[in-house]
N, CA, C and O atoms as CSV, one atom per row, in Angstrom:
chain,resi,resn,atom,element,x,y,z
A,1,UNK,N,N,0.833,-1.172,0.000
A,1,UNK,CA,C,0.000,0.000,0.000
A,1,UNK,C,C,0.888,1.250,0.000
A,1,UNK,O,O,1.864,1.239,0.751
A,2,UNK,N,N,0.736,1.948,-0.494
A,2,UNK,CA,C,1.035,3.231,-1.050
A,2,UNK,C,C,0.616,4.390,0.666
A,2,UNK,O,O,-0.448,4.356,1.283
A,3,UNK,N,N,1.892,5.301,1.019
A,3,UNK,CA,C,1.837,5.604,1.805
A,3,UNK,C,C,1.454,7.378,1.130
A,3,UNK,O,O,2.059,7.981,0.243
A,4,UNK,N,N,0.086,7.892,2.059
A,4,UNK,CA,C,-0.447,9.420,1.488
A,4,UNK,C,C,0.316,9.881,1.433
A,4,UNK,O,O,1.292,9.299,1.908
A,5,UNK,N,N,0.597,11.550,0.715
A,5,UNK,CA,C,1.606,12.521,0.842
A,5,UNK,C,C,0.410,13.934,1.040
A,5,UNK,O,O,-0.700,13.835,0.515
A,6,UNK,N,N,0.655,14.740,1.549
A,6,UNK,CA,C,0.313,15.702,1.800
A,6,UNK,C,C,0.308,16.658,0.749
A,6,UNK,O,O,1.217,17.321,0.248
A,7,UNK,N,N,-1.306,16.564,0.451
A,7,UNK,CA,C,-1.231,17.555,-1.003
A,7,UNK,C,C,-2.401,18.564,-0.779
A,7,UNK,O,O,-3.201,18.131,0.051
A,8,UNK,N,N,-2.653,19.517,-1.175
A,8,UNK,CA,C,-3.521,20.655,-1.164
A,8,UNK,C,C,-4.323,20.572,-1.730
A,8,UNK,O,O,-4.202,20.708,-2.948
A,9,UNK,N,N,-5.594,20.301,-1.142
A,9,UNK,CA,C,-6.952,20.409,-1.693
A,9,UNK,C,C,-7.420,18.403,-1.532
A,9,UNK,O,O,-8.176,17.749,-2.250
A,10,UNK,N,N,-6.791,18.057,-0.598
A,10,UNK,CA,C,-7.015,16.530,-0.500
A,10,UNK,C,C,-7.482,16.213,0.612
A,10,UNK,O,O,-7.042,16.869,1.555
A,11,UNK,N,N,-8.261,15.395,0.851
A,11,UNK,CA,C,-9.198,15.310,2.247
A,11,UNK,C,C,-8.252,13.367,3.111
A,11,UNK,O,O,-7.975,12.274,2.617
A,12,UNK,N,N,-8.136,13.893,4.303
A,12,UNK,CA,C,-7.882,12.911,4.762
A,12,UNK,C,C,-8.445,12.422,6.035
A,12,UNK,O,O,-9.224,13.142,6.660
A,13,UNK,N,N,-8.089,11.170,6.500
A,13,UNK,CA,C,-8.460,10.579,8.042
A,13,UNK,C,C,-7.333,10.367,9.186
A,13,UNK,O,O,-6.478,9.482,9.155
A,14,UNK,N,N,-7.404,10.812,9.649
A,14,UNK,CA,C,-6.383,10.364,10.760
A,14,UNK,C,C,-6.590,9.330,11.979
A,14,UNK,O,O,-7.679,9.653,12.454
A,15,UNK,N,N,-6.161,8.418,12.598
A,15,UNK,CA,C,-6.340,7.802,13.171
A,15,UNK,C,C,-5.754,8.299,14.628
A,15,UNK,O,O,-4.531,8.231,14.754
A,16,UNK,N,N,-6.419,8.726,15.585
A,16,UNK,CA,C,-5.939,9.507,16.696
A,16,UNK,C,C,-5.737,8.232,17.816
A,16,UNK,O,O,-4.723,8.213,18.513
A,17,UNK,N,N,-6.658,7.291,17.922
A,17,UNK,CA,C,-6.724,5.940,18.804
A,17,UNK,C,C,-7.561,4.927,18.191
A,17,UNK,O,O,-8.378,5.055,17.280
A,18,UNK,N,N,-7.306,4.165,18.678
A,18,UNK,CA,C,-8.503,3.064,18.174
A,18,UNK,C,C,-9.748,3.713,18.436
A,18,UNK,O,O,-10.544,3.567,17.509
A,19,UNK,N,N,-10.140,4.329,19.321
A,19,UNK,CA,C,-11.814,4.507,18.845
A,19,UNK,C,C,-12.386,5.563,18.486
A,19,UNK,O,O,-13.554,5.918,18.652
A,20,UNK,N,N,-11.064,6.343,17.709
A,20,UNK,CA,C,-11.070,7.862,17.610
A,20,UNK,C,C,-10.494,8.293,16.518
A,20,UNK,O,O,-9.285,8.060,16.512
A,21,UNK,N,N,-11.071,9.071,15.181
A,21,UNK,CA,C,-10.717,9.396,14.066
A,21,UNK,C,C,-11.203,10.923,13.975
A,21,UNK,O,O,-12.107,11.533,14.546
A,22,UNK,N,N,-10.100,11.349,12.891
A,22,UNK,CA,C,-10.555,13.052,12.663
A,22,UNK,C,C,-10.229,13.152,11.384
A,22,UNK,O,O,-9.230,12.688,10.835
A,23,UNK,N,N,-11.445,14.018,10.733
A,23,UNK,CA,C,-11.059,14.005,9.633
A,23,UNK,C,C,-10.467,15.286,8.995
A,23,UNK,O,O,-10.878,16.256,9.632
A,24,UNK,N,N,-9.588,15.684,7.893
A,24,UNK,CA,C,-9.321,17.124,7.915
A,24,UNK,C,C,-8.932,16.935,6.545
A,24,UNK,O,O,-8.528,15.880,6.056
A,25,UNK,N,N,-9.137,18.421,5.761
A,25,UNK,CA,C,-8.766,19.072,4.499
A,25,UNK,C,C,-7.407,19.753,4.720
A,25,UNK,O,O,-7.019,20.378,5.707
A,26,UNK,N,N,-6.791,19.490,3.592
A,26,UNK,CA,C,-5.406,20.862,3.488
A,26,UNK,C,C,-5.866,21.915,2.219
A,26,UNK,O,O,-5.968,21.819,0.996
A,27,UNK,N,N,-6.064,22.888,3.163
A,27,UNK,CA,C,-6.468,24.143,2.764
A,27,UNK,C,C,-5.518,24.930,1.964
A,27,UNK,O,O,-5.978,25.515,0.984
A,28,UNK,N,N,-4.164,25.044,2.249
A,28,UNK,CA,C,-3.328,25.550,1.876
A,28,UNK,C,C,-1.790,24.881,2.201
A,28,UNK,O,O,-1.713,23.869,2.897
A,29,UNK,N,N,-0.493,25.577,1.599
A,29,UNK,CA,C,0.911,25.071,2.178
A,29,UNK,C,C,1.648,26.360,1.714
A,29,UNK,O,O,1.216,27.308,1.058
A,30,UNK,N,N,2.748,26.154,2.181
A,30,UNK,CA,C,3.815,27.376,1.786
A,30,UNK,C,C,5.087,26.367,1.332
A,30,UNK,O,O,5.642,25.735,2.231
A,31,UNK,N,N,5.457,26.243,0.229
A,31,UNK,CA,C,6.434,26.018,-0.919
A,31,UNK,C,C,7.736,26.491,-0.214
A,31,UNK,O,O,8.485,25.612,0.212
A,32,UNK,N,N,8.104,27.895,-0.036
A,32,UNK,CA,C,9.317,28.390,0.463
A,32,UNK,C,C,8.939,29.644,1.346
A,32,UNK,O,O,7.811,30.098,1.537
A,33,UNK,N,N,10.315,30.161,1.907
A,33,UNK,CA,C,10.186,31.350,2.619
A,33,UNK,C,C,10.171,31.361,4.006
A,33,UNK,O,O,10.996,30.450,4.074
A,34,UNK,N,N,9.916,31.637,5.294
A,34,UNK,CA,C,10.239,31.423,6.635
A,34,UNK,C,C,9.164,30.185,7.399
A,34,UNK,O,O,9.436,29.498,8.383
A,35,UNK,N,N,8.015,30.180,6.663
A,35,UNK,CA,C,7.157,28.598,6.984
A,35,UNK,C,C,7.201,27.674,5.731
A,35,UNK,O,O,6.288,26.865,5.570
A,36,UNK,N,N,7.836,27.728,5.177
A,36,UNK,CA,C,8.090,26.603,3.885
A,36,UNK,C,C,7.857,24.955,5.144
A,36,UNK,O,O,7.963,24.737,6.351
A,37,UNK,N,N,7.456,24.071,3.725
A,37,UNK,CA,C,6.884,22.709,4.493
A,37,UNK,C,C,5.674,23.293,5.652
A,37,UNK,O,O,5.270,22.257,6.178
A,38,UNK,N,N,5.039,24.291,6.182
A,38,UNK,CA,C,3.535,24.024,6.810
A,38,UNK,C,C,2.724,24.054,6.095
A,38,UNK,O,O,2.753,24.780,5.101
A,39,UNK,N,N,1.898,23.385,6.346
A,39,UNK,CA,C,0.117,23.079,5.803
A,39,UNK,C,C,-0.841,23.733,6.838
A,39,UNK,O,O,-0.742,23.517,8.046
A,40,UNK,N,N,-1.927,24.681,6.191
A,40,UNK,CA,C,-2.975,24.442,6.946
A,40,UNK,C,C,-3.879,23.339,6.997
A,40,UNK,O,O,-3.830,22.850,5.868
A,41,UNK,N,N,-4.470,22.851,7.513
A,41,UNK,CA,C,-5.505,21.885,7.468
A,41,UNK,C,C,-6.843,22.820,8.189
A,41,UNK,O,O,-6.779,23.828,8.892
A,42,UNK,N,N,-7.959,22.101,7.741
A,42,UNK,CA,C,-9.471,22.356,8.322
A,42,UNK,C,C,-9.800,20.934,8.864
A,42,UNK,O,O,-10.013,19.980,8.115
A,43,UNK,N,N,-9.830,20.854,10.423
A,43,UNK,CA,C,-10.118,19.932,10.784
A,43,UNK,C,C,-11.405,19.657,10.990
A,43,UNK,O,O,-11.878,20.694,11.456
A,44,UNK,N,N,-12.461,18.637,10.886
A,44,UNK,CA,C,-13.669,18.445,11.195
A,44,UNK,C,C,-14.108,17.354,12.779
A,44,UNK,O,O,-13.825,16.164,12.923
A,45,UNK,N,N,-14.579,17.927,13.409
A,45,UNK,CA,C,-14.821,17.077,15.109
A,45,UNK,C,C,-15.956,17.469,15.821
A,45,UNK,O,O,-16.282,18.556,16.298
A,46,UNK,N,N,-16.579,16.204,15.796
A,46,UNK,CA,C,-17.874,16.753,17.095
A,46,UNK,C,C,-19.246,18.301,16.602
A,46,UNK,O,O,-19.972,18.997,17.312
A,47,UNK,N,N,-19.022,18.246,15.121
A,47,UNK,CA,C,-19.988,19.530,15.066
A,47,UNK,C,C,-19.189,20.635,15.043
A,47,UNK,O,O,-19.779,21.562,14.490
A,48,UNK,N,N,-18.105,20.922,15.408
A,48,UNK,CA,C,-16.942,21.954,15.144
A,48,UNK,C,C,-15.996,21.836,13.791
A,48,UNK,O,O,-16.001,20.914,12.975
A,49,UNK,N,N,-15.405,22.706,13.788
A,49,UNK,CA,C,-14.465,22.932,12.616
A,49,UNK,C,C,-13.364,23.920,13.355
A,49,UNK,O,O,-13.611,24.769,14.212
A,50,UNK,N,N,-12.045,23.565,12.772
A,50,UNK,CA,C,-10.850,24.665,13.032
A,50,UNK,C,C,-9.908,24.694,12.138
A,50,UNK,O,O,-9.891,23.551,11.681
A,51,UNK,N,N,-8.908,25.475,11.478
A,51,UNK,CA,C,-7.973,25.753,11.274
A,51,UNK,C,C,-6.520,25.662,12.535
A,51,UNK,O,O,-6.296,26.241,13.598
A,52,UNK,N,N,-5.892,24.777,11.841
A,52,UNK,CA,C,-4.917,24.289,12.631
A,52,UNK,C,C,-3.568,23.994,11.558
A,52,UNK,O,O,-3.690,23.411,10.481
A,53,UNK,N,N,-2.368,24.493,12.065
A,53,UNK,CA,C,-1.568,24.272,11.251
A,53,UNK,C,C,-0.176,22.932,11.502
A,53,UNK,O,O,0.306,22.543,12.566
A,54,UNK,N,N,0.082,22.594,10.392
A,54,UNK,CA,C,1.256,21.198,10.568
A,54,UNK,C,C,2.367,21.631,9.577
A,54,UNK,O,O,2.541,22.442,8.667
A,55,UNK,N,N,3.103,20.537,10.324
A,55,UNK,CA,C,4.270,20.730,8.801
A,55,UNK,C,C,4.543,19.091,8.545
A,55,UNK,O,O,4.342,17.993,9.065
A,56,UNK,N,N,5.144,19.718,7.374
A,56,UNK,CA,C,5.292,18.431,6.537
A,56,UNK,C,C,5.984,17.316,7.163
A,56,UNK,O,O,5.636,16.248,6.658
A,57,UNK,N,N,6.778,17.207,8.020
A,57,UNK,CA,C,7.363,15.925,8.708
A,57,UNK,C,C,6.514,15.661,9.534
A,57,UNK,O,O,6.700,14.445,9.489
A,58,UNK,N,N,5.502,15.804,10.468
A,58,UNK,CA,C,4.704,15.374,11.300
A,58,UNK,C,C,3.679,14.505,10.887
A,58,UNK,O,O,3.140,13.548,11.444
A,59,UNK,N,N,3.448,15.309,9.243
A,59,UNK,CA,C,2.558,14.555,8.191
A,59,UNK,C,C,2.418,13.247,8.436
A,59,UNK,O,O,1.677,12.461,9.025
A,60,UNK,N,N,4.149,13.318,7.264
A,60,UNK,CA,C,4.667,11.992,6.781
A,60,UNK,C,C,5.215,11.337,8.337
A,60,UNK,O,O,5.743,10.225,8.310
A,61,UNK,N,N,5.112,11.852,9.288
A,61,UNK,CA,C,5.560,10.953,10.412
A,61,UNK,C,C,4.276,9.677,10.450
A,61,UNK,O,O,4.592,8.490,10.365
A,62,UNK,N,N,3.193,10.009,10.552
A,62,UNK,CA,C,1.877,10.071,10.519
A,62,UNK,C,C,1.237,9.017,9.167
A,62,UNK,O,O,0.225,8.388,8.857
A,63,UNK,N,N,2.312,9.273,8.774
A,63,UNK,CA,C,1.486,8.202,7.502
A,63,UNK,C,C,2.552,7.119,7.490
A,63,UNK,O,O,2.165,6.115,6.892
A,64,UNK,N,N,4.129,7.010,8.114
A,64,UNK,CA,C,4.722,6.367,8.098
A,64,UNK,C,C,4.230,5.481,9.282
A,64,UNK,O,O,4.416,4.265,9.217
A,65,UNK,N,N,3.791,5.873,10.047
A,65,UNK,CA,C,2.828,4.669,11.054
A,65,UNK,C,C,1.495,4.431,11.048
A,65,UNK,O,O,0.750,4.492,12.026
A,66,UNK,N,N,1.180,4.137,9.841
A,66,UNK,CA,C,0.252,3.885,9.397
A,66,UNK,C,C,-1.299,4.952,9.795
A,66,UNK,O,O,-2.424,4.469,9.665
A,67,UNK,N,N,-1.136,5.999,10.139
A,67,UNK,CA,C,-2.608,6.660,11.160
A,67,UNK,C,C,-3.343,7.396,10.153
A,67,UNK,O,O,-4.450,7.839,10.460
A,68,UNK,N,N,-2.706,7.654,8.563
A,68,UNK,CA,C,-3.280,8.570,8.010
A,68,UNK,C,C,-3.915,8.083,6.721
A,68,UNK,O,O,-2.983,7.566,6.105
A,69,UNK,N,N,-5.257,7.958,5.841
A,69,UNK,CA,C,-5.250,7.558,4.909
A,69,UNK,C,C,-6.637,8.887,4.278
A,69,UNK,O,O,-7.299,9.749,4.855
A,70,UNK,N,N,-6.529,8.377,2.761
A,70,UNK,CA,C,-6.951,9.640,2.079
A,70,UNK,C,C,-8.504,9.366,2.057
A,70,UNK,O,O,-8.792,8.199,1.792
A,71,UNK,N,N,-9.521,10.193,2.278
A,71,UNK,CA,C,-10.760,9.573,1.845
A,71,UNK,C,C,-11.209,10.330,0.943
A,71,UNK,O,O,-10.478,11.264,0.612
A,72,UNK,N,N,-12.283,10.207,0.391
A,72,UNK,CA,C,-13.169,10.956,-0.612
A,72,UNK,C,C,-14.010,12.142,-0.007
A,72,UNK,O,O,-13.961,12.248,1.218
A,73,UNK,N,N,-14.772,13.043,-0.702
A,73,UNK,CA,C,-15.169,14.538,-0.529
A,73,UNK,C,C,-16.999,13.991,0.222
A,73,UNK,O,O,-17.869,14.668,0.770
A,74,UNK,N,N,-16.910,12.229,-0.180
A,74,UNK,CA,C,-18.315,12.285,0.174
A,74,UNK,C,C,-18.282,11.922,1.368
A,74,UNK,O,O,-19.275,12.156,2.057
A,75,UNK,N,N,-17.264,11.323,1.886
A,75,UNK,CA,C,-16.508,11.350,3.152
A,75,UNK,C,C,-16.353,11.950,4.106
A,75,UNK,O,O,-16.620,11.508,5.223
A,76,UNK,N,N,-15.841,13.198,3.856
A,76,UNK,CA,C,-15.116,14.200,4.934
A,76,UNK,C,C,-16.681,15.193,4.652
A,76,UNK,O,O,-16.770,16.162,5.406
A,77,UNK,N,N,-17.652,15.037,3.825
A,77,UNK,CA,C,-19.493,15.635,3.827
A,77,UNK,C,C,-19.689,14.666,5.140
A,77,UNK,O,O,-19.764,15.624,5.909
A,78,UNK,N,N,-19.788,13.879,5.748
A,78,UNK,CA,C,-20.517,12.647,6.942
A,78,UNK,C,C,-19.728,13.313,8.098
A,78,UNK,O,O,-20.295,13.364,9.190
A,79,UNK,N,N,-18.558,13.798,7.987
A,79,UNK,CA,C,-17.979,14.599,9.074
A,79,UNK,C,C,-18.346,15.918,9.983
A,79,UNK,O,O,-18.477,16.339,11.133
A,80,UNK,N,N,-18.419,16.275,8.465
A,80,UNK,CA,C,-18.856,17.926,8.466
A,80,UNK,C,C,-20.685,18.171,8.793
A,80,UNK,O,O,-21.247,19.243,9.020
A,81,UNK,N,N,-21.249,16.903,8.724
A,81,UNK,CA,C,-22.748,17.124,8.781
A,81,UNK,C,C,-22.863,16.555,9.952
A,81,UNK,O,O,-23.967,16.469,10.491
């Protein structure tokens, strides 16, 4: 299996614990300049929404132990509703 990469405008799942998932969009990233490698993400939880920011090694930390996989837009809609 093919491990996600962190791309803009891609909806994913995270696996926080076994009985606990969050789902979040990357809204944006910065390429270069003094935050080069952060992402925003829009996280979806509980009827809330936030803007929260990551960077790119925490990502891929994250997908290198398996917690992160990509879902579809009709997906991260069951979150958000």
């Amino acid at each position: 299996m093919l491990k996600p990469k962190i791309k803009v405008g891609n909806y994913y799942e995270l696996k926080w614990s076994k009985e606990r998932k969050i789902a979040f969009a990357v809204l944006y990233g910065f390429e270069s300049g003094k935050n080069r490698d952060v992402y925003s993400l829009m996280i979806y939880t509980d009827g809330k929404n936030f803007e929260f920011p990551i960077c790119k090694h925490q990502f891929k930390k994250w997908a290198d132990e398996g917690r992160i996989k990509e879902i579809t837009s009709i997906e991260i809609l069951a979150y958000a509703v």
